[in-house]
Structure formats: structure tokens, C-alpha cells
N, C-alpha and C positions, 0 to 999 in steps of 0.2 A: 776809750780806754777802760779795760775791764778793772773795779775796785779788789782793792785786795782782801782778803780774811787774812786775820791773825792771829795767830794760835802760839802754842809752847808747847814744846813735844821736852819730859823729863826722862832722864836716865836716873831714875831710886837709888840703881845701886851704884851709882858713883856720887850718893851724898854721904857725907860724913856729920851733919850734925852741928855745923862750923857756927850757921845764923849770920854768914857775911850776907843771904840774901835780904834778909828779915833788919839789916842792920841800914845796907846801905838804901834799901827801901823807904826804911824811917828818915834816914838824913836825905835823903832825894828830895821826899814827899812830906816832910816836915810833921808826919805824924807825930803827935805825943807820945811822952812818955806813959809806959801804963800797961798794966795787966791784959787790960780789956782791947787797946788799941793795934789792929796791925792788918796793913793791907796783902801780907804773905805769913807764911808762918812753918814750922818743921815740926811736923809730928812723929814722936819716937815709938816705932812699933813693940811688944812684948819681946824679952829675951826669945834666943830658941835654942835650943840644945843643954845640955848639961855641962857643966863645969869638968874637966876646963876647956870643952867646947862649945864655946859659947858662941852667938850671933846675934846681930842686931840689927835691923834696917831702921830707916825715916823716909817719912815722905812728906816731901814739900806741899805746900797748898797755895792757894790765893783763888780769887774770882777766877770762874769757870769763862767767862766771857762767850755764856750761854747761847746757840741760835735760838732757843725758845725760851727766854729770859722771865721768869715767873715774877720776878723783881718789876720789870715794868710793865706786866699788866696790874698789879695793886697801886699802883705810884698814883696818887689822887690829884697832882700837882704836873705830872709831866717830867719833872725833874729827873726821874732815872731814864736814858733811852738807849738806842743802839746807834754808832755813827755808821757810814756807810762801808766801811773796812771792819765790822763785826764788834767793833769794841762799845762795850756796856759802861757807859758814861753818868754820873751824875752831876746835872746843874746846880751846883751848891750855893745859888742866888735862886731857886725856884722850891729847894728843898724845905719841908718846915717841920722834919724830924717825925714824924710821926710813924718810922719805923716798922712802917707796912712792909718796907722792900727786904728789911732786916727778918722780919717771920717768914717770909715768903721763901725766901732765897734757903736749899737745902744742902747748902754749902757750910754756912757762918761766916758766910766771907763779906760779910758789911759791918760795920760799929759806928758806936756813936760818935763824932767827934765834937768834943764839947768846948772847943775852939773854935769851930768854924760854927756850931750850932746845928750842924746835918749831919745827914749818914756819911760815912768816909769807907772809901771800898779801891781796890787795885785797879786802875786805870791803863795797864801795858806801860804806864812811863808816856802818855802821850805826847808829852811836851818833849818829850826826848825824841820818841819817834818820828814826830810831824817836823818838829824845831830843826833839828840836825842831823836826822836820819841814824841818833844813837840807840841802840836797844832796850830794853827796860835797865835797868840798876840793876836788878836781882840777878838776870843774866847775865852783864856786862863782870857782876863782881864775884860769882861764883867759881871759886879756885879749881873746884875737880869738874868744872862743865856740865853740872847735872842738867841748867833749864837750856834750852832750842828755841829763841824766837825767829818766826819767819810769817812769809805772806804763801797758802794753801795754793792758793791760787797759782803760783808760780810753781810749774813741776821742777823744777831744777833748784827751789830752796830747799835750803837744808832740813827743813819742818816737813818737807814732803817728800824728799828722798829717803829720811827715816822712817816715816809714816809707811812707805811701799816697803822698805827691804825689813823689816821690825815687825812682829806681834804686837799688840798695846793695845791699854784698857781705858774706859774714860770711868768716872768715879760715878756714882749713883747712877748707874745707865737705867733704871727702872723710873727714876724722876722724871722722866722725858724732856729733860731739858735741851740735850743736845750740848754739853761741854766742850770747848776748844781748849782743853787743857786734856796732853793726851801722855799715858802714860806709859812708859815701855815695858816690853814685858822681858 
């Protein structure tokens, strides 16, 4: 049986700015409260046009859940890895904070969590995934359906049927990371 990749295919313009992903994320994943803490997050683009037409986009973020993961080649410990379905994992019982994988990664999509004592970073929801076959929270709870999770691998998910009928961009393509966070254009 072929392993699956896991990706999020986003639709920009059907975010609104809401933060149910960023919210229901934290109560999922029990992140802290705090400035600095969050495993997704919604960034609000510059106005555009002039008054009184105006416009505004956002785009959502989290872990790229990189094929060439810069995050785990610095990881001194082992602690960050990839599982066999593409997802960028940290063992936060092998972690000892030292924030290599945090400079590395050219996203910002890792922090410190100073509860657990290690780096804290977006996981796809694994325990949702694996547990019960539910999707990430961020997915599950967004009202206008911006995020698409699915497995790449399967041409008949929904991640890959919009990936073929869609133009889309992935974010830093010159980092050579190879990003599974794909964005539509």
C-alpha cells in the first residue's frame, strides 16, 4: 500500500480574517496563550485601491510541511522528523529547545513553547488525522472553506483535483524547500 502525502491546498480569497482557524488550533492543540505562540496564523495583506474602493486580502499560514525540511537537517537531537505520509513532526520528549529548527525554517512557523519546554509547531492535527480520520481543526472549522486537506497521492482527493483544475503558488519557492501548503491562484 502506497503512503500518503499530505498537503492543504488554500483558497486567499475566500478568507475573511475570522481567526476560527488560529483559534480552534489553540484549543485543539493546547497552545498557550500569547503573542509569540501559534501553530497557524492569518496575515493581513496592505489595503489596495482608494477610498471608497477599497480592498483587502489575508493569507493564512502554518508549517509548510516541507519535502526538503531545513528544520530537520540542523535538529541536533533527532527530535524534528518527517513521518512516512510527509508530515514534519516534533518529538517533544527528545527536543531540548535549542531553536536550531526555529532559525532554519523560512517560514516562522515554529515557537517556543514554554510549557512543554520545546519548539511547538503545526502538526496537520495528527492525532485527529491518525485517531479518527478527522482533519486538522483549522480545516474542520473554517466557515468560508478557505484550507483543503487531503492525501496527493490519491488523484480523486479533493487536494488534487484542485491542484490539476487551479493555477497556485507555494510561498518562498526559491528556499527550495518544496512546501505542501499550496496556494490558489
Amino acid at each position: 500500500m502506497k503512503n500518503k502525502r499530505y498537503a492543504i491546498v488554500l483558497d486567499t480569497r475566500r478568507c475573511i480574517d475570522c481567526k476560527a482557524c488560529t483559534v480552534a488550533c489553540k484549543a485543539e492543540n493546547g497552545v498557550p496563550l500569547g503573542r509569540q505562540n501559534y501553530r497557524n496564523w492569518v496575515t493581513e495583506e496592505p489595503l489596495r485601491g482608494s477610498y471608497p474602493n477599497l480592498g483587502q486580502s489575508f493569507t493564512p499560514g502554518q508549517c509548510m510541511h516541507c519535502g526538503n525540511t531545513p528544520c530537520d537537517h540542523v535538529c541536533p537531537t533527532g527530535a524534528t522528523g518527517v513521518n512516512a505520509d510527509g508530515i514534519v513532526t516534533v518529538d517533544y520528549d527528545k527536543c531540548i529547545g535549542c531553536k536550531y529548527c526555529m532559525t532554519a525554517c523560512p517560514y516562522n512557523a515554529r515557537f517556543y513553547n514554554e510549557e512543554k519546554g520545546s519548539v511547538d509547531k503545526c502538526t496537520f492535527c495528527s492525532h485527529r488525522v491518525y485517531g479518527d480520520g478527522r482533519v486538522p481543526a483549522c480545516v474542520e472549522t473554517c466557515p468560508t472553506k478557505v484550507r483543503v486537506f487531503g492525501d496527493l497521492n490519491d488523484p480523486r482527493s479533493e487536494v488534487s483535483l484542485l491542484l490539476a483544475s487551479r493555477p497556485y503558488r507555494v510561498e518562498k519557492p526559491d528556499k527550495g524547500t518544496k512546501p505542501f501548503l499550496f496556494y490558489l491562484m
